[in-house]
N, C-alpha and C positions, 0 to 999 in steps of 0.2 A: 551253587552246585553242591551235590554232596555224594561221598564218598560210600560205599557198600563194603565197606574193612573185611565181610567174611568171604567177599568177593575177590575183592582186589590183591593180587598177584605180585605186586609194585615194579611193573616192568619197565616203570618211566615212560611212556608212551606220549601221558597228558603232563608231562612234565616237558617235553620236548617240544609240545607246540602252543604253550600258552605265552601269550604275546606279553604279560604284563608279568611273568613270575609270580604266579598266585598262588601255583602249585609248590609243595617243600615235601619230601623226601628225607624225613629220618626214622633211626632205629626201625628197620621194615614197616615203617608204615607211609601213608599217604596225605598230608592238610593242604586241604584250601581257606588260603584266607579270602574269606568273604568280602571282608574291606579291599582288598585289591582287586576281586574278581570281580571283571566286565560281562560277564558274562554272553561272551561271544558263541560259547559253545564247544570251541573245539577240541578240550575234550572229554565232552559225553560223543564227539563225534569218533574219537580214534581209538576209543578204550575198545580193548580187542575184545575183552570178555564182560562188556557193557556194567562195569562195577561203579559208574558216575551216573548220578541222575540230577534233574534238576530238583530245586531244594523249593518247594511250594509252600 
């Protein structure tokens, strides 16, 4: 997954539903670690202003 920083808002949204804690939240911004991330999806599914895409 990856993150669009001029997007994202950091509203915690894909931080609240990722099952494995992929997601980190410091100094206003947003990381995914990849080595955790399962990438189940959820979320590029709940990011309100669609700033997560998948990382190809």
């Amino acid at each position: 997954m990856k993150i669009n920083r001029e997007l994202c808002d950091v509203c915690g949204t894909c931080v609240s539903v990722c099952p494995v804690d992929a997601i980190i939240v410091s100094e206003f911004k947003v990381d995914i670690d990849n080595m955790k991330c399962i990438n189940c999806l959820n979320c590029l599914k709940v990011c309100p202003i669609k700033a997560i895409t998948e990382d190809k």
